[in-house]
N, C-alpha and C positions, 0 to 999 in steps of 0.2 A: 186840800179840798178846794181852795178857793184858785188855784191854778186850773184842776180840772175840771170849775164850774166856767172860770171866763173861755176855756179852748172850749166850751158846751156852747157858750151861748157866741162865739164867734164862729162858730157854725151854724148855728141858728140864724145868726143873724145874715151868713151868707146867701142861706137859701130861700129866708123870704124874700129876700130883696132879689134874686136870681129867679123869683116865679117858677117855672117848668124848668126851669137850668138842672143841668145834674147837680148834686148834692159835693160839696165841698172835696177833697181827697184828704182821707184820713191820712197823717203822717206823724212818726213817733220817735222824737232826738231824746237819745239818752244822754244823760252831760258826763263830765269826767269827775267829777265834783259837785258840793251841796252847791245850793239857790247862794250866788254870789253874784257881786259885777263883775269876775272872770267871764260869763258869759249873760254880760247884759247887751250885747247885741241881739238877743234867740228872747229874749225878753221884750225887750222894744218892740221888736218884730209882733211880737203874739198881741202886746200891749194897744201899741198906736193900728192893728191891723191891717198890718205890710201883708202876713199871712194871706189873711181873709179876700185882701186885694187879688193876690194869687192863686185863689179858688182851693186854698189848704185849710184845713181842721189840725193844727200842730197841738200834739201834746209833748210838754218838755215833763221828761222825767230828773231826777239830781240822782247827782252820784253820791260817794263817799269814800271812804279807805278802803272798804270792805267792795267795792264796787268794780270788776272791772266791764270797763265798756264792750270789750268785742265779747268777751265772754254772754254778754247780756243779745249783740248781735247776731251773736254765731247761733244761740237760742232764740230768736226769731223774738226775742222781747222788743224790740227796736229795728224802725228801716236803717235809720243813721245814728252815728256818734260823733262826742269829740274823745279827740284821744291825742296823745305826744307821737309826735313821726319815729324818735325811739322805737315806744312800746307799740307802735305799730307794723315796722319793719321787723319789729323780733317776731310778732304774732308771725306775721305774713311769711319768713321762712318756716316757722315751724308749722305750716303746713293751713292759715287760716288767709286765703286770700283777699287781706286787707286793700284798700284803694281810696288815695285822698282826691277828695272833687272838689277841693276848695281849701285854701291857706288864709283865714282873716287875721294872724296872729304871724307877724314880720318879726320879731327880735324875742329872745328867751328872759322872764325874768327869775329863772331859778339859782339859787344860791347856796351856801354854806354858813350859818350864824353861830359863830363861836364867843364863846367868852373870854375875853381875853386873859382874866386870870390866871387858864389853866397853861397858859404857858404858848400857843398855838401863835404864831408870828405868820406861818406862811406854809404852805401844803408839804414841805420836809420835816413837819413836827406832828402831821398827824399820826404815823405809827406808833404803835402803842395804846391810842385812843382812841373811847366810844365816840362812834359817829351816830345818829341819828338818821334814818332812811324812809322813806315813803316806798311804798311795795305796791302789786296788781298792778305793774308796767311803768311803776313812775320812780323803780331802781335802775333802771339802764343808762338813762346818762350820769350817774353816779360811777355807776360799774366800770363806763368806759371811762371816764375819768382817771377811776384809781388805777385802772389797765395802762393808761395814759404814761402816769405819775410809776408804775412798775409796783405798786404798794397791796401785797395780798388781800384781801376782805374775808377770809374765812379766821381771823381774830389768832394766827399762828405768828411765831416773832417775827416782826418788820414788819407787821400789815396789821391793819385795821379791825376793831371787833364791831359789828355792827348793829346797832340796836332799832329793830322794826318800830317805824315809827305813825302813832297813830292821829288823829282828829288835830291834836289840840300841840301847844311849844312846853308842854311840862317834861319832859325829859329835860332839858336845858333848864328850864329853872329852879327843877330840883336835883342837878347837878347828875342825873343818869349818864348825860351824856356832856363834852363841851364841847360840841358840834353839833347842831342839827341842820334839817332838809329846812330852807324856806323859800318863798316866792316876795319879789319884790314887791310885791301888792299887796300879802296878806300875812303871813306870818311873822314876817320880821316885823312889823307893826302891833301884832299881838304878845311881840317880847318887851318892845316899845312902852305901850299901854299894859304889861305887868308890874312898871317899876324899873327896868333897868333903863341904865342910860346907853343912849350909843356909845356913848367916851367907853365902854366897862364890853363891848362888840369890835370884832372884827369880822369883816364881810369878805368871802371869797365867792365875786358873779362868773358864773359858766363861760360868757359871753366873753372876761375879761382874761380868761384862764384857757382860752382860746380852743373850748371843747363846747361850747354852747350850740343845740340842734333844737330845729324847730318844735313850738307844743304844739297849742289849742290847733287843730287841723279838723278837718269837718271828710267822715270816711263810711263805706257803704262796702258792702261785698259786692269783690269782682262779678259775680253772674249775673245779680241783679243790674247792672248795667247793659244787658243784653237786652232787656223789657224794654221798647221803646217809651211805655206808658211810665214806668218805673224814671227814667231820665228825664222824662218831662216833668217827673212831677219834684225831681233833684232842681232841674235848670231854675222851675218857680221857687221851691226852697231855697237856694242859694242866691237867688236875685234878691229876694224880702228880707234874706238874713243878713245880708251886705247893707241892707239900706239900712236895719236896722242897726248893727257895726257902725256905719257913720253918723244915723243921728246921733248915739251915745257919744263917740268922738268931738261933737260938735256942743252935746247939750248932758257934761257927764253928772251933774249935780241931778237933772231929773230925771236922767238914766237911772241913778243909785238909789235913787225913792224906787221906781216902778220896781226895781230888782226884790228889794224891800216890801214891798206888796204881794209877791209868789213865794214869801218865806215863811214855809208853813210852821217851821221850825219854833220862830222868834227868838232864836241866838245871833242873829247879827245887826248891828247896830247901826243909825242912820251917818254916825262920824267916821266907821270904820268904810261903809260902802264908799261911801262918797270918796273920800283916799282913797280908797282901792280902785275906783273907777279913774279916779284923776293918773292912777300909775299903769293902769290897762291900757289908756289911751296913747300912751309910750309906745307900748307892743304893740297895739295896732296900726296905728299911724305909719303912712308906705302902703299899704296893701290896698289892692280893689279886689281881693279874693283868688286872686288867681296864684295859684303858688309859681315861686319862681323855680326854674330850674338851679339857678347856682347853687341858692337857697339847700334846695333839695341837695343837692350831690356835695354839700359841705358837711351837711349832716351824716348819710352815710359813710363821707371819709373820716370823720371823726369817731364811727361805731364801728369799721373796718379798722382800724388803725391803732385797733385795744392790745397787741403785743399777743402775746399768747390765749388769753380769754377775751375775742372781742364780740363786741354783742350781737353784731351778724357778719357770718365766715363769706360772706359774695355779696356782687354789686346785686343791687333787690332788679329785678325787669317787670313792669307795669305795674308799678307801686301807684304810679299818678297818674292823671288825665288833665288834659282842659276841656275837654266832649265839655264839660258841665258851663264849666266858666266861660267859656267860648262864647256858648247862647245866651247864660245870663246876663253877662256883661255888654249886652249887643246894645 
């Protein structure tokens, strides 16, 4: 409530102050995930009134597990998303013409947190073993991985059983699984802060297992890019959410408060954001929003290059633009 009271009153406040001005543009980012500093740049922005500057009325909505973003786009719940270039490309061939207009997120912090007890030394001892997996698009750099590695996931001998994995790191701590999905920012920290020590973990990063593809990407449907009104109101969006990306960069402690202010929730905590934000700042750092092409086409060759099930069978064509970044960045 109190997210969608201040997007109330920062429209309010746009249009007194604009007199006869037209009235703000309603615009509505759905996240990929709950109210985190994953995305305290879209926070900042709404917070310090980068938006408002830009004649927008932003409402952020949060995700969840149960959440997918295009799903929520392609239903007309949201102009934009964030979403992983993965589960974006897979949308986009299976017939949802996904389109990124902006990359604030340069390096991947997705990972694999095993317990060392159970034996797992290095990615030739997963078979046999329950893996732990985040689903609604955030299995595909998993999948290509084990495509990678040549190792089944349908739980048949030599491959992998997989176990859907939800909210929270209990699978791993009650021993479901001795592997789960985390992110360098958030959930290995919460295996952290259960009691285990790192010495009793071993960590296997995407990045370092050289299958790592872009996430947090900022993505609209292709058509609506035809609306000139619709792109102008992208270019103001992505110009205030950049600024907002770098104040937090710059000022991540009072980034992680304000994050903590739109959490309607009250499950996350001021010692966990603030880490989190201090490790986002990693990923961020390099970017001015414009996605890079190598970037890009490293990604697809490692989602091409899944062996016999790879997560999209062809190179993607108008997956990206800079139309957006082009003007924002001007």
């Amino acid at each position: 409530m109190k997210m969608f009271l201040k997007s109330l009153l920062a429209g309010a406040v746009f249009s007194a102050g604009a007199g006869a001005a037209q009235a703000a543009d309603e615009v509505t980012l759905q996240l990929k995930w709950v109210t985190q500093a994953q995305f305290a740049g879209y926070y900042v922005a709404l917070e310090k009134g980068f938006y408002e500057e830009e004649g927008l009325d932003v409402t952020i909505l949060p995700g969840g597990p149960d959440i997918a973003p295009a799903q929520v786009l392609a239903g007309g719940g949201a102009d934009v998303i964030i979403d992983w270039m993965p589960s974006a490309l897979a949308t986009r061939e299976k017939g949802l013409p996904l389109v990124n207009i902006a990359q604030p997120f340069k390096s991947s912090g997705m990972m694999l947190t095993c317990l060392k007890e159970s034996g797992v030394t290095g990615p030739e001892d997963f078979p046999g073993k329950t893996l732990g997996v985040w689903f609604f698009g955030n299995e595909y750099p998993f999948l290509s991985w084990m495509s990678h590695l040549g190792i089944p996931t349908d739980g048949s001998e030599g491959g992998v059983t997989v176990l859907k994995q939800g909210f929270n790191v209990d699978p791993l701590l009650q021993k479901q699984a001795v592997c789960i999905s985390t992110m360098t920012y958030n959930e290995y920290w919460q295996v952290i802060d259960a009691g285990i020590s790192p010495d009793d973990l071993i960590t296997f990063k995407y990045e370092e297992q050289g299958v790592a593809t872009l996430e947090d990407g900022i993505y609209v449907l292709e058509d609506k890019l035809e609306d000139p009104a619709f792109v102008d109101q992208m270019v103001r969006f992505v110009r205030a959410s950049m600024k907002g990306w770098k104040w937090a960069e710059e000022h991540p402690e009072d980034a992680a408060l304000i994050v903590l202010e739109y959490d309607e929730t009250g499950a996350q905590t001021e010692k966990h954001q603030i880490r989190m934000m201090g490790e986002i700042a990693k990923l961020t750092a390099g970017s001015n929003g414009a996605l890079d092409p190598d970037d890009f086409q490293r990604t697809v060759d490692t989602l091409l290059a899944g062996g016999s099930d790879p997560v999209i069978t062809k190179q993607p064509e108008g997956a990206w633009t800079h139309m957006i970044t082009d003007e924002a960045l001007k």
